[in-house]
C-alpha positions in Angstrom: -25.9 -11.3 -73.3 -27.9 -10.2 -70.4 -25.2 -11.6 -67.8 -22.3 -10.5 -69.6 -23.5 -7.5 -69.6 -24.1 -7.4 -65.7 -20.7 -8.9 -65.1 -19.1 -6.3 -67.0 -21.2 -3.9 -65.1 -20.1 -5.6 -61.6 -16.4 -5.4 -62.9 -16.6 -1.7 -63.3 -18.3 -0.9 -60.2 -15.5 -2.6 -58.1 -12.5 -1.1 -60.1 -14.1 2.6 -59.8 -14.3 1.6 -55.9 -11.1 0.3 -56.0 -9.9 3.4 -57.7 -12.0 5.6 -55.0 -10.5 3.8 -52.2 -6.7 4.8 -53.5 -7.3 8.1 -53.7 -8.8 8.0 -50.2 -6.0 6.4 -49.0 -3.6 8.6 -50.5 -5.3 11.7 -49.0 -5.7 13.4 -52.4 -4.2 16.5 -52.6 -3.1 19.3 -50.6 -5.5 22.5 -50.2 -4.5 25.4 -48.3 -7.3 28.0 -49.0 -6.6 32.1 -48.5 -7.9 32.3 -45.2 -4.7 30.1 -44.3 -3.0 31.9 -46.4 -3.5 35.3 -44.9 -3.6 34.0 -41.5 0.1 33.2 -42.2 1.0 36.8 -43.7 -0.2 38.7 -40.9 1.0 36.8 -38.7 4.4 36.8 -40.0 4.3 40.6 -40.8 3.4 40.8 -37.0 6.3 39.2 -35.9 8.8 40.6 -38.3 8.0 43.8 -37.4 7.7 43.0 -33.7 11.3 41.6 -34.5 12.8 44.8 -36.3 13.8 42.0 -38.7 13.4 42.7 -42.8 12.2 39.4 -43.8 9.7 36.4 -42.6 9.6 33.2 -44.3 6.2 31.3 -43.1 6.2 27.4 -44.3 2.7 26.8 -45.3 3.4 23.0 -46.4 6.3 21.5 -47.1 5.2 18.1 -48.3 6.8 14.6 -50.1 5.8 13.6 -53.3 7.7 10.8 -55.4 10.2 12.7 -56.5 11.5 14.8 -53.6 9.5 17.7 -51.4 7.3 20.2 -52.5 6.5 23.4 -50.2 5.1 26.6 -50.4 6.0 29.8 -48.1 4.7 33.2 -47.3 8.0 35.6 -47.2 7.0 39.6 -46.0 9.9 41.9 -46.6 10.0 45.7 -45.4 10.7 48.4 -47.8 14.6 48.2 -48.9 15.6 51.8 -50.9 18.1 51.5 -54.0 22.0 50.9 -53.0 24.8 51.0 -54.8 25.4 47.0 -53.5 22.9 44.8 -54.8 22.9 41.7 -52.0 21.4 38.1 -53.0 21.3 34.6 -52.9 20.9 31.6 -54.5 19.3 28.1 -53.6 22.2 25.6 -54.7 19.6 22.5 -54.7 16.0 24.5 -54.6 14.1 26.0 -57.6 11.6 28.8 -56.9 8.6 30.6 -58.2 7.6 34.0 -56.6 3.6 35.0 -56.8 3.3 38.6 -55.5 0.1 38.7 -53.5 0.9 42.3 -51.6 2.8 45.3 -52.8 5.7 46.0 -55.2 9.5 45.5 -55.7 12.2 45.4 -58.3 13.8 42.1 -58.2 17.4 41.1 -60.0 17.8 38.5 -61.1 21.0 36.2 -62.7 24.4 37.8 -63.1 27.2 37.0 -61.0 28.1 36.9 -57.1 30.7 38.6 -55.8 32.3 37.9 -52.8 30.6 34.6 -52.4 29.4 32.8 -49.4 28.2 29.4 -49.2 25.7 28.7 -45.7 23.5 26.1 -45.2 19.9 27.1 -44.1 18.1 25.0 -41.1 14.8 25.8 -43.6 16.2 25.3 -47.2 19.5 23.8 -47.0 22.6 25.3 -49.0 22.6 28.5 -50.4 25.3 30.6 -51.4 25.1 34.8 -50.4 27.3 37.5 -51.9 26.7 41.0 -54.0 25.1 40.5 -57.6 27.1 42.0 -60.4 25.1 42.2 -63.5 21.6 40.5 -63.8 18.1 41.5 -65.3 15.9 43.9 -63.2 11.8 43.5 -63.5 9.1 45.2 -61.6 7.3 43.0 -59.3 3.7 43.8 -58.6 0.9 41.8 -57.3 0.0 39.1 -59.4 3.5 39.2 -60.9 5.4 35.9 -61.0 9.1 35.1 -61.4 10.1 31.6 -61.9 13.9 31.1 -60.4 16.0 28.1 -61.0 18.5 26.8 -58.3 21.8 28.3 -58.7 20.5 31.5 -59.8 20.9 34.8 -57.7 18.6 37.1 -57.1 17.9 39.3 -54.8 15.3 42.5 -54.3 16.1 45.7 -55.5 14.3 48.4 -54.2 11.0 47.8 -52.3 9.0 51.1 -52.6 6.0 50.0 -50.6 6.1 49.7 -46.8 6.2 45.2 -47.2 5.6 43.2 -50.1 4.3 39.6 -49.6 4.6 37.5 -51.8 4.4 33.2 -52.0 7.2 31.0 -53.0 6.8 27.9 -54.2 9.8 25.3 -54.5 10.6 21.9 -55.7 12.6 20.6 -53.4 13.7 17.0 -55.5 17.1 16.2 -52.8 14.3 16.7 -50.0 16.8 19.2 -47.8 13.1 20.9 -47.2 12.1 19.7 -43.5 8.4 18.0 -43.9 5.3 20.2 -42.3 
């Protein structure tokens, strides 16, 4: 009993070090912590406004997994004041989910393009561009998250606040997502 009871005790020590030693060689998981995070914003706030541009879109880690590429972005915006022409786009092979970590917006969301354009992005791959007609309107304010399938448009509103910031994460399953 006494050296059953060590052998099973052996064989349970090796496979939890045998487990250990996967995980290890897998890397684990990917952390990015906030300091990284706001390192990234500022930096891309910097140069967008250095720029006169209306829009930075910082990869923080665009990774593989099994099933495609995973990534996750830091996108600054300057204000934008209500139009008459709500502009958008949609990610043809990308879903998204928007965390607002700075400022506020009204986002649209769904309805229909008009006069559509299809361009393919160096960062995310195909995406079609054009004016929404239609479509849901929500506040966005920090904390706030919108979760956008691919093929949706949307597109931002009005932007009261002089930049929201705000972290998109997308699944990325026909990996058109470069790796970083």
């Amino acid at each position: 009993m006494l050296r059953t009871a060590s052998l099973v005790s052996a064989v349970v020590v090796v496979a939890v070090s045998l487990l250990g030693m996967t995980a290890a060689a897998q890397d684990g998981a990917t952390h990015l912590d906030k300091a990284e995070m706001d390192t990234t914003a500022a930096a891309g706030i910097a140069t967008m406004l250095e720029a006169a541009r209306t829009i930075t879109d910082q990869v923080l880690r665009h990774i593989d997994v099994e099933d495609g590429h995973v990534g996750v972005s830091v996108v600054s915006r300057t204000a934008v004041s209500p139009g008459e022409r709500q502009s958008g786009i949609a990610h043809v092979k990308l879903d998204e989910i928007y965390y607002v970590v700075d400022g506020e917006g009204t986002m649209v969301t769904g309805g229909e393009f008009v006069d559509t354009q299809l361009r393919d992005s160096a960062l995310l791959g195909p995406m079609l561009t054009g004016t929404i007609e239609g479509g849901q309107t929500r506040k966005m304010r920090v904390g706030d998250i919108a979760i956008i399938p691919e093929g949706m448009a949307h597109g931002w509103r009005e932007i009261p606040t002089e930049t929201i910031t705000y972290l998109i994460f997308r699944n990325d399953p026909e990996r058109v997502m470069e790796i970083k």
